[in-house]
C-alpha positions, 0 to 999 in steps of 0.5 A, a space after each residue: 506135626 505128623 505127615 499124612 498120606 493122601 491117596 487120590 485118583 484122578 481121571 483124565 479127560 483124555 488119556 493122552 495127557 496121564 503124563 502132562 497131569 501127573 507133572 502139574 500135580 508134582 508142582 502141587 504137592 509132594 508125589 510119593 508114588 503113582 500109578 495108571 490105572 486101568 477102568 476099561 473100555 480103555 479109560 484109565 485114571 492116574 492113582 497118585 500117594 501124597 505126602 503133606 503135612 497133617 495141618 493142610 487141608 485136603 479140600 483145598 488140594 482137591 480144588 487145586 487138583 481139580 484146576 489142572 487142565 486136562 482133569 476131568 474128576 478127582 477122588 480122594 481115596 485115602 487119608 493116613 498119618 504117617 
């Protein structure tokens, strides 16, 4: 089985809280790089790099992503073998 790397922005309901959202998703999966992301008017969405196995499905962590509190959306970006 391969690795993939699952590229997802999530945006937050208050941007106050991009710290706290970002711990609760490392509980989730395994983080390989994140970033703040600017939209405008101030609004900003935390872009986060995943690394999971390949025989995962990303609709479930989406879902899991989703119940954080404090999210607002999520978008998956990217799906890649590594």
């Amino acid at each position: 089985m391969a690795d993939v790397a699952v590229t997802v922005k999530i945006f937050p309901e208050d941007v106050e809280r991009l710290e706290e959202i970002k711990a609760a998703a490392g509980k989730i999966v395994r983080i390989a790089k994140s970033d703040a992301e600017d939209i405008g008017f101030g609004l900003k969405a935390l872009k986060i790099v995943f690394v999971m196995d390949d025989a995962g499905g990303v609709d479930e962590i989406e879902q899991k992503l989703s119940s954080i509190p404090g999210v607002s959306q999520v978008q998956v970006e990217d799906v890649r073998r590594i």
